[in-house]
LUMBA-429560 format. One record per residue (C-alpha): x, y, z; residue number from 1. Coordinates in Angstrom, 2 decimals. Layout:
- X,Y,Z,NUM
...
//
This chain:
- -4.76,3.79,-24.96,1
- -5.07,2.79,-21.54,2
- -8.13,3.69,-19.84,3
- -8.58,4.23,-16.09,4
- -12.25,3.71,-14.73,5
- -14.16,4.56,-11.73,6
- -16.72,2.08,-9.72,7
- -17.54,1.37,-5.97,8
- -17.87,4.67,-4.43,9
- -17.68,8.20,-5.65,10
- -16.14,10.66,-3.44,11
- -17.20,14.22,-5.08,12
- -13.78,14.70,-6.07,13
- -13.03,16.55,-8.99,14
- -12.32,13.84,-11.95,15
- -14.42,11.26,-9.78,16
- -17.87,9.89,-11.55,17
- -20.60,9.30,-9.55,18
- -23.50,10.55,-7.70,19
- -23.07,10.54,-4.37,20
- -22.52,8.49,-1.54,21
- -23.62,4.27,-2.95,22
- -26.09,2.34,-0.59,23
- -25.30,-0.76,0.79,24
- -26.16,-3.24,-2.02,25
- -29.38,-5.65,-1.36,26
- -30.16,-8.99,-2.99,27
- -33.03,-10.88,-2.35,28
- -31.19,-13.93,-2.66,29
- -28.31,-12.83,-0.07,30
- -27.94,-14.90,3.00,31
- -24.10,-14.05,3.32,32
- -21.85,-13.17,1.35,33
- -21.01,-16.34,0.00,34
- -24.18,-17.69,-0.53,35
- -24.64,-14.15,-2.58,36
- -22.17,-14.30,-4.63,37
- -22.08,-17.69,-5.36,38
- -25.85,-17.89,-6.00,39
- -26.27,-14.52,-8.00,40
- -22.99,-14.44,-10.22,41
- -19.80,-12.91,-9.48,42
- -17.60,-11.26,-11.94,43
- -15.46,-14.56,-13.20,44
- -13.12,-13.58,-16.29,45
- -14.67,-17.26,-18.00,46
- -17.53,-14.95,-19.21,47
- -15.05,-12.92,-21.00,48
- -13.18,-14.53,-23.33,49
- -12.07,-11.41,-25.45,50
- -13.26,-8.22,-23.50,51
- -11.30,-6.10,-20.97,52
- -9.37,-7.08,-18.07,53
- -9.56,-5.17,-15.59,54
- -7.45,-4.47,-12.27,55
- -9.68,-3.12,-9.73,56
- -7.59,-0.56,-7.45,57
- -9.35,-1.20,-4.19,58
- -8.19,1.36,-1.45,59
- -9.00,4.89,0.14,60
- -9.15,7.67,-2.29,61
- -11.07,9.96,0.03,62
- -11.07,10.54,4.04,63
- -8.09,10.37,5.97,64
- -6.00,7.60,3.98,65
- -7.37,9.08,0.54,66
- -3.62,9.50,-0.18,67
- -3.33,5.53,-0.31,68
- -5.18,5.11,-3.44,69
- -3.43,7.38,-5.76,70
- -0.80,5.99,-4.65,71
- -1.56,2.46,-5.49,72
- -2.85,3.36,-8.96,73
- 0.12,5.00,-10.00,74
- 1.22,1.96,-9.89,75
- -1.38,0.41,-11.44,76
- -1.99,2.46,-14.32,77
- 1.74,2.14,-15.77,78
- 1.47,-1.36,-15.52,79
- -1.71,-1.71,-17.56,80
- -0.26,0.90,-20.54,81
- 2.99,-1.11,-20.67,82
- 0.86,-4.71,-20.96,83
- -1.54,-2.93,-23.71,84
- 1.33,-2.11,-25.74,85
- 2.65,-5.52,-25.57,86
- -0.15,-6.68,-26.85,87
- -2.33,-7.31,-24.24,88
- -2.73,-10.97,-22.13,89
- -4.33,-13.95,-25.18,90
- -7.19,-12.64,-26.62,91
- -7.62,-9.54,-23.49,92
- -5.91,-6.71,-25.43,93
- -7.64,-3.93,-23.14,94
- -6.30,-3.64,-19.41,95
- -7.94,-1.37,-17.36,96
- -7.39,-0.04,-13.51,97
- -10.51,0.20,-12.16,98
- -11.16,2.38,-9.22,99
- -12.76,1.57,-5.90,100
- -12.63,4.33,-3.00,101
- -13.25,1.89,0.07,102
- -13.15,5.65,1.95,103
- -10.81,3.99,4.52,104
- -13.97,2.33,6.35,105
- -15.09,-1.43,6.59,106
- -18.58,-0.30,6.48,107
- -18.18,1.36,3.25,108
- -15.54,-0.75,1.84,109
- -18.07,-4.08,2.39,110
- -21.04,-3.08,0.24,111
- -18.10,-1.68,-2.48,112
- -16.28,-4.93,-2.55,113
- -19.88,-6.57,-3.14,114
- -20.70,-4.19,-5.91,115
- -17.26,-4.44,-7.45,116
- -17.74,-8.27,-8.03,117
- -21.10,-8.06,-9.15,118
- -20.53,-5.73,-11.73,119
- -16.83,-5.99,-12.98,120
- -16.92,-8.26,-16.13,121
- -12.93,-9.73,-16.58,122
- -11.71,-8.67,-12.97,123
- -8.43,-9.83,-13.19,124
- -7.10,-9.26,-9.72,125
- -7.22,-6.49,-7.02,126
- -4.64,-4.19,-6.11,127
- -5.19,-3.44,-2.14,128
- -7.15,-3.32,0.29,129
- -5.18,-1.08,2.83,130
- -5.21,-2.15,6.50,131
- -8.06,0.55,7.32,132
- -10.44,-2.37,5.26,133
- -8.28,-5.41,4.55,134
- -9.76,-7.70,7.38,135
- -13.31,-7.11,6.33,136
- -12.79,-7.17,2.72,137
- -9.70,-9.74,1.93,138
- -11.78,-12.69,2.63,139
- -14.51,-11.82,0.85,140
- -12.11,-11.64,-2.41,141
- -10.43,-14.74,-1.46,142
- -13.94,-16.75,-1.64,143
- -14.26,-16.10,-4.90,144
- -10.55,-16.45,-5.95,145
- -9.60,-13.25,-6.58,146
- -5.85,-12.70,-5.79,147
- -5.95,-9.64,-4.08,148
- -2.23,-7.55,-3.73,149
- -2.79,-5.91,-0.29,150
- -1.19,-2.91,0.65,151
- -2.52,-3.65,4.62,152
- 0.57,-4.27,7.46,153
- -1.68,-5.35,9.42,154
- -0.62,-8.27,11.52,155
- -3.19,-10.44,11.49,156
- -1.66,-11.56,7.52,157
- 2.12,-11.74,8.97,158
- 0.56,-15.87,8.58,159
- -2.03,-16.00,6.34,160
- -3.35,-19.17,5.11,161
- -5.76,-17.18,2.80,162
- -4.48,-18.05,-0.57,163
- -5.85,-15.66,-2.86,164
- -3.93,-13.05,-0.72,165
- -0.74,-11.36,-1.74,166
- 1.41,-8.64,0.20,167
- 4.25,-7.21,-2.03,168
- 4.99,-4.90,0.67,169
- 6.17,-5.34,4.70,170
- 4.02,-5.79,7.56,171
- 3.66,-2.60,9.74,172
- 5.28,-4.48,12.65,173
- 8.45,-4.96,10.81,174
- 7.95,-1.11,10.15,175
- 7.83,-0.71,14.37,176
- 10.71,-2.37,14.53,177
- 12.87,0.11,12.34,178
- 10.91,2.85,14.00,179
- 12.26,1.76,17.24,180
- 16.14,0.61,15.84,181
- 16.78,4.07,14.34,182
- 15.42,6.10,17.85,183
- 17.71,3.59,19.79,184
- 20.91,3.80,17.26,185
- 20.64,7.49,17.29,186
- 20.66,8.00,21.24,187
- 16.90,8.67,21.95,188
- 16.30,6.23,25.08,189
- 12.57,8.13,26.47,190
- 10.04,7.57,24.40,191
- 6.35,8.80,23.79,192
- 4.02,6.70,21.41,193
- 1.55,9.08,19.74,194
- -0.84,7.25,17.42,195
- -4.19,8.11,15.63,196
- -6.94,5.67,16.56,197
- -7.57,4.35,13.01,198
- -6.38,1.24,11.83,199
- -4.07,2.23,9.65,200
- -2.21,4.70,12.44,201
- -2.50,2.08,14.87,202
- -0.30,-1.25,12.83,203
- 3.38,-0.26,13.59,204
- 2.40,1.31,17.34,205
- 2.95,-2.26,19.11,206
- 5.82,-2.96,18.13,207
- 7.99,0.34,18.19,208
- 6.87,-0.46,22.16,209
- 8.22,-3.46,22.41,210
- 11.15,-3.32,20.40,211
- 12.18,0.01,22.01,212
- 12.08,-1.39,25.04,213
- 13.85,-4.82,24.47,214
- 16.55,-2.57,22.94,215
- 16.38,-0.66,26.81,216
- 14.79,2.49,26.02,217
- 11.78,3.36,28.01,218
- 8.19,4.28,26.56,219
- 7.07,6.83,28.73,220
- 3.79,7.58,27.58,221
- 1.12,5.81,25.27,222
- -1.56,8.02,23.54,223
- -3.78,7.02,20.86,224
- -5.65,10.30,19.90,225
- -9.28,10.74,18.50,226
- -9.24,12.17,14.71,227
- -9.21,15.40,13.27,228
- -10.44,17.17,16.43,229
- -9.70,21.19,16.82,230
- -7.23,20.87,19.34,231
- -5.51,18.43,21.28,232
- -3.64,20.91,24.04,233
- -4.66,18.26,26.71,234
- -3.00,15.40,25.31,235
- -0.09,17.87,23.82,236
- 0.18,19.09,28.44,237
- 0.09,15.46,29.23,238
- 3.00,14.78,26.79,239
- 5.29,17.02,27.84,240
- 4.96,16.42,31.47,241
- 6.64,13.02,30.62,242
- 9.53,14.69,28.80,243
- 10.33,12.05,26.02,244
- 13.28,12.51,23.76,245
- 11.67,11.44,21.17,246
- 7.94,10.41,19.66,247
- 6.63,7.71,17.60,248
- 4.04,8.71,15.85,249
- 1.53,8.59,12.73,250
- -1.92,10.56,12.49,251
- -4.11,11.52,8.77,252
- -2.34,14.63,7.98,253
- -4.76,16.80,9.83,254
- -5.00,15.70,13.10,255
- -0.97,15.63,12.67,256
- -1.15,19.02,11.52,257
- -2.68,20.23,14.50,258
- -0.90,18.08,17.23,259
- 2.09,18.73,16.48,260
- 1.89,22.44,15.59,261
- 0.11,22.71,19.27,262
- 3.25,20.94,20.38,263
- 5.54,23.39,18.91,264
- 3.45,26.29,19.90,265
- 4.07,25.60,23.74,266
- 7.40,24.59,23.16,267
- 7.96,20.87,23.17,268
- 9.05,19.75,20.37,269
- 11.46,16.83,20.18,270
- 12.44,14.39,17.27,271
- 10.01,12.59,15.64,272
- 9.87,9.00,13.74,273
- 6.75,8.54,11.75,274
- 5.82,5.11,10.00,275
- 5.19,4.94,7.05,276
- 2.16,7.15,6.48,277
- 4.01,10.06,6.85,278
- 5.94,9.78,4.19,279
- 3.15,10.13,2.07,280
- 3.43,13.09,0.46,281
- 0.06,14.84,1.42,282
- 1.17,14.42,5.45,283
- 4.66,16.14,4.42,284
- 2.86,18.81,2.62,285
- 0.11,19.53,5.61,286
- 2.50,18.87,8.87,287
- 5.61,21.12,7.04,288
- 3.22,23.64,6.40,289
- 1.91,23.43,9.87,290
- 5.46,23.64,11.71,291
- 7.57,25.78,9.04,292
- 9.90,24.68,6.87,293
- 12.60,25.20,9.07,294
- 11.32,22.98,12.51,295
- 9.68,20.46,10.11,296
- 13.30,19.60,8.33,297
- 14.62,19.80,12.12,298
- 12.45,17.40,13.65,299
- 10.82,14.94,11.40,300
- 12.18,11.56,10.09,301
- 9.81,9.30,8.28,302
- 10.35,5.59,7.48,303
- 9.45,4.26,4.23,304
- 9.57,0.95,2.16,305
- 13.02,0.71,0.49,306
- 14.02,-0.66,-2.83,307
- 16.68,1.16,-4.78,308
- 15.23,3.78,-7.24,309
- 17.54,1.94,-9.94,310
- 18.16,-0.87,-12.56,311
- 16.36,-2.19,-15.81,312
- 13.30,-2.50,-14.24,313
- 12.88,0.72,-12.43,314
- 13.89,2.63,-15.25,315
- 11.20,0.79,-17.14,316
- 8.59,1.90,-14.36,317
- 10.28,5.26,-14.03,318
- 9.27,5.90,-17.87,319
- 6.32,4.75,-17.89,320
- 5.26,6.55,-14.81,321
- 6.42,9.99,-16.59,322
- 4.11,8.77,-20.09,323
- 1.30,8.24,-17.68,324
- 1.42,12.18,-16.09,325
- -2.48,11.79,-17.22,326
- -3.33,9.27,-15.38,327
- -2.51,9.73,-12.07,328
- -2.19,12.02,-9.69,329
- 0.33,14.81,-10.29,330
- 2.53,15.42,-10.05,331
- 3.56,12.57,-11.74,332
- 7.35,12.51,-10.72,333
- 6.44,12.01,-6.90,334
- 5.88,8.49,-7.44,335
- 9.17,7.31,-9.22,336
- 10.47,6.44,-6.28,337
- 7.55,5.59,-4.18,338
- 7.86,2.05,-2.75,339
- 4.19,1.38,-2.62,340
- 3.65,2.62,-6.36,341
- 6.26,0.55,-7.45,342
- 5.17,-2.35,-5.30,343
- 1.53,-1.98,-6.99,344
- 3.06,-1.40,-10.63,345
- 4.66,-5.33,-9.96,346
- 1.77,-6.56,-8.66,347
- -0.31,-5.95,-11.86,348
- 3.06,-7.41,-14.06,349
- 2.90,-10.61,-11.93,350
- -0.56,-11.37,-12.17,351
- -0.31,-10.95,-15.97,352
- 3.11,-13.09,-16.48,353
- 1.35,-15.84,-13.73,354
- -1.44,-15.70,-16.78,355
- 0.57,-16.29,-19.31,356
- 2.59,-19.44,-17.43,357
- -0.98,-20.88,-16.47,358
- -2.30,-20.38,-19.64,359
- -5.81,-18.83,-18.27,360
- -7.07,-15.76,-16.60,361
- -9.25,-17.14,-14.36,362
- -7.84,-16.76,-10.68,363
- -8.38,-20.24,-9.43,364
- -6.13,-21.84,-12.48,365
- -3.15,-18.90,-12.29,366
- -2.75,-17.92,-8.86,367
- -0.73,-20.45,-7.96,368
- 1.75,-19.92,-10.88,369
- 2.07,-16.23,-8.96,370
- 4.92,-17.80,-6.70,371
- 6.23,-19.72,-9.73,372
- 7.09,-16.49,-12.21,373
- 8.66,-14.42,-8.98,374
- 10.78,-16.98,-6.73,375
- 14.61,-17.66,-7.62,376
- 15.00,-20.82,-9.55,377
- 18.20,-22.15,-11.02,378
- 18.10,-22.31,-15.14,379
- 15.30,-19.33,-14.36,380
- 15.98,-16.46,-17.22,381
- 15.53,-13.35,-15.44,382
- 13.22,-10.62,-16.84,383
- 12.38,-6.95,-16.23,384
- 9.26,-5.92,-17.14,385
- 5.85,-7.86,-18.66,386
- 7.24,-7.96,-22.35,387
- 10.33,-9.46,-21.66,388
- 8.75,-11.94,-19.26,389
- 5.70,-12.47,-22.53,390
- 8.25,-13.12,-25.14,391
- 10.16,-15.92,-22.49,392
- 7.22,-17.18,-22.22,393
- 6.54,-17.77,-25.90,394
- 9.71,-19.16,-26.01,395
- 9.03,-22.26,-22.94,396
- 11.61,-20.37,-20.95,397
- 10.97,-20.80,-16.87,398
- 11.16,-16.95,-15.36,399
- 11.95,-14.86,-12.69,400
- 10.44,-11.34,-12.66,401
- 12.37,-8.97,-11.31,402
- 10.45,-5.97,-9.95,403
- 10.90,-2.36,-9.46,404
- 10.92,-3.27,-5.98,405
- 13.55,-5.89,-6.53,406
- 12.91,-9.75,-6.35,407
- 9.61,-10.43,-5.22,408
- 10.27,-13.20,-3.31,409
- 7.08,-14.69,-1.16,410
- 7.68,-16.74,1.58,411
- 4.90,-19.60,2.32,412
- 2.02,-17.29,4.16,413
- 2.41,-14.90,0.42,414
- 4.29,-11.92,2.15,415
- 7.48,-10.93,0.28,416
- 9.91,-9.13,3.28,417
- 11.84,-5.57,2.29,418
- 12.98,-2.92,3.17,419
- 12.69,0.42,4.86,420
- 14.74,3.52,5.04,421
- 14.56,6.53,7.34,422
- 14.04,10.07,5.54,423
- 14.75,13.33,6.86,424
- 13.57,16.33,4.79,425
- 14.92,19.38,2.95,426
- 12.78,22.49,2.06,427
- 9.17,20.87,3.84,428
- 9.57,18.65,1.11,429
- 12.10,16.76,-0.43,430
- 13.02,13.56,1.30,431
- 16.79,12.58,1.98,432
- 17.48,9.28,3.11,433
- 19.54,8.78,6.36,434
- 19.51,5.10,7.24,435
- 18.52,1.71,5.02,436
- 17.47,-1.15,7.35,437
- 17.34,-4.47,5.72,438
- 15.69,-7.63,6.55,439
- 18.62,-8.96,8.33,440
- 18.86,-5.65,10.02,441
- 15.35,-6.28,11.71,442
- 15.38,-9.91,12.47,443
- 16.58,-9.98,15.86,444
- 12.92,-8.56,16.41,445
- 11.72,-11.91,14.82,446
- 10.41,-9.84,11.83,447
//
């Protein structure tokens, strides 16, 4: 039976083990990171040639993001079942998903990547970090060859040259980009930018600008507002004095909550594209109950990574998603069609099927075989889920893996391009898709 496991950070949630808040680890022999790791032992998978492998789900499960790391583990946890009852990876017939709440903050998410590859015996790979941790923590798993699957849009990885790191997902300013497209398709040509300070509110804010404006709309105001403060009526006045048409925005559900239901208090409100974060579905649930049903199915359109909630492979995810109800966050059916849970769910079937091609599951002899079981290939058989890709495999057959997400194909810096659609909502809740904008859609932005 698969197992999910807790480690890093506890968060006092209910379900969470732990005892509080974890100190910053010390080691007499530390003199940085490197040196620490390399001098004190790290948690290599050579040490464990029969026990557990274990996917360490590295991401937010408390503060404002803590929606990001159920998210990512519903992923994760399907993935691992589906491997276990394939019989596992050689002799590694236990797969775990191990989690790590990073809390959304470098300073926590430092000491827990530290203590995560000190103590994990068999860490096969890491699923995350999001962008509130991802340029703090990324290298240190890419030192000591860990592929890490990063759920981050930040930027700064739009060329990596880090080659332990992985991004199954697109970049934040791609997600700008569609922000700004649908606003200009759909008429809007005065726009405000409204953006939380955090990192992970801040990634898609540049370039919904600029694009908006290439396209000849005109950003009226900027505002990147403090979190989860009690009321934000002077920023909400300073808004409306600028009359936009329309607002980009993305805040943690809270301060979202409030902004915008100050906005709608005095009057103001106007259409609003979110990135991506609000289509998680704690930010629907808060803001919708904020505004009312009725103004929040008006006036708010999310975008969200695409990929068609369909095909062999989906379905496979979709069922195994629906076995797992216990182990993840419910309810379990919000996910089936979640881009990043899907995205995660492939992540841990790649790793395992580049493990099988390499014929180890030690990072520094597979990770390279992680471009070679995804990208198209002519004579490749195609396969849908880890068994299918396993019993190729066995048979000396060259693969493709074909996602949940769709082909996984990752260009030379490790980032595999997609999709977004636009979402408007019915009853506060239930998302209904309005545009699709592709790749090719979006390049004229140089995404």
């Amino acid at each position: 039976m698969f197992r999910a496991t807790s480690a890093g950070r506890d968060d006092g949630a209910p379900g969470r083990k732990g005892a509080g808040r974890m100190a910053v680890v010390v080691v007499a022999c530390a003199f940085s990171i490197t040196t620490v790791l390399g001098a004190c032992g790290s948690s290599s998978t050579e040490a464990n040639p029969t026990g557990p492998l274990s996917f360490a789900v590295f991401d937010p499960f408390s503060g404002p993001d803590a929606a990001f790391g159920p998210e990512q583990m519903a992923g994760c946890a399907p993935a691992a079942h589906l491997i276990q009852a394939a019989g596992g990876i050689f002799q590694h017939k236990t797969v775990t998903c191990t989690i790590v709440d990073t809390r959304g903050d470098p300073a926590d998410a430092v000491p827990a990547a530290q203590k995560l590859l000190f103590s994990t015996t068999g860490l096969a790979a890491v699923i995350g970090p999001s962008s509130d941790e991802s340029s703090a923590t990324v290298p240190i798993f890419n030192d000591q060859q860990i592929p890490c699957f990063a759920n981050t849009g930040q930027a700064i990885f739009d060329q990596s040259t880090l080659p332990y790191f992985w991004r199954p997902f697109p970049a934040d300013d791609t997600n700008g980009y569609a922000m700004a497209l649908w606003a200009y398709n759909n008429g809007y040509r005065r726009a405000a930018a409204v953006f939380g300070t955090d990192i992970s509110s801040q990634g898609s804010a540049p370039t919904a600008i600029s694009a908006f404006k290439a396209l000849g709309g005109e950003v009226v105001l900027a505002q990147n507002i403090p979190l989860t403060l009690s009321s934000y009526r002077t920023e909400v006045n300073d808004l409306l004095a600028k009359k936009p048409d329309i607002i980009f925005h993305e805040a943690d559900p809270q301060t979202s909550a409030t902004y915008l239901s100050e906005l709608k208090d005095i009057g103001g409100l106007v259409p609003i594209i979110g990135s991506t974060g609000t289509a998680e579905v704690p930010w629907v649930k808060s803001v919708s109950k904020a505004l009312g049903t009725a103004a929040f199915d008006k006036y708010i359109f999310s975008t969200q990574t695409y990929s068609p909630a369909e095909g062999k492979s989906w379905e496979t995810y979709r069922d195994a998603v629906l076995a797992d109800a216990a182990e993840i966050a419910a309810p379990a059916d919000q996910w089936v069609a979640d881009g990043y849970s899907m995205g995660a769910y492939d992540s841990v079937n790649v790793v395992a099927l580049a493990m099988l091609e390499a014929n180890s599951v030690v990072g520094r002899d597979f990770n390279s075989h992680i471009q070679s079981v995804t990208a198209p290939s002519a004579g490749a058989t195609k396969v849908y889920s880890f068994a299918e890709g396993k019993a190729a495999l066995a048979n000396h057959q060259k693969i493709q893996y074909i996602g949940a997400t769709g082909v996984m194909d990752f260009n030379k810096y490790h980032n595999s391009n997609g999709s977004f659609e636009v979402r408007q909502y019915v009853n506060g809740i239930d998302p209904k898709q309005v545009t699709v904008f592709t790749p090719a859609d979006l390049a004229r932005f140089g995404s």
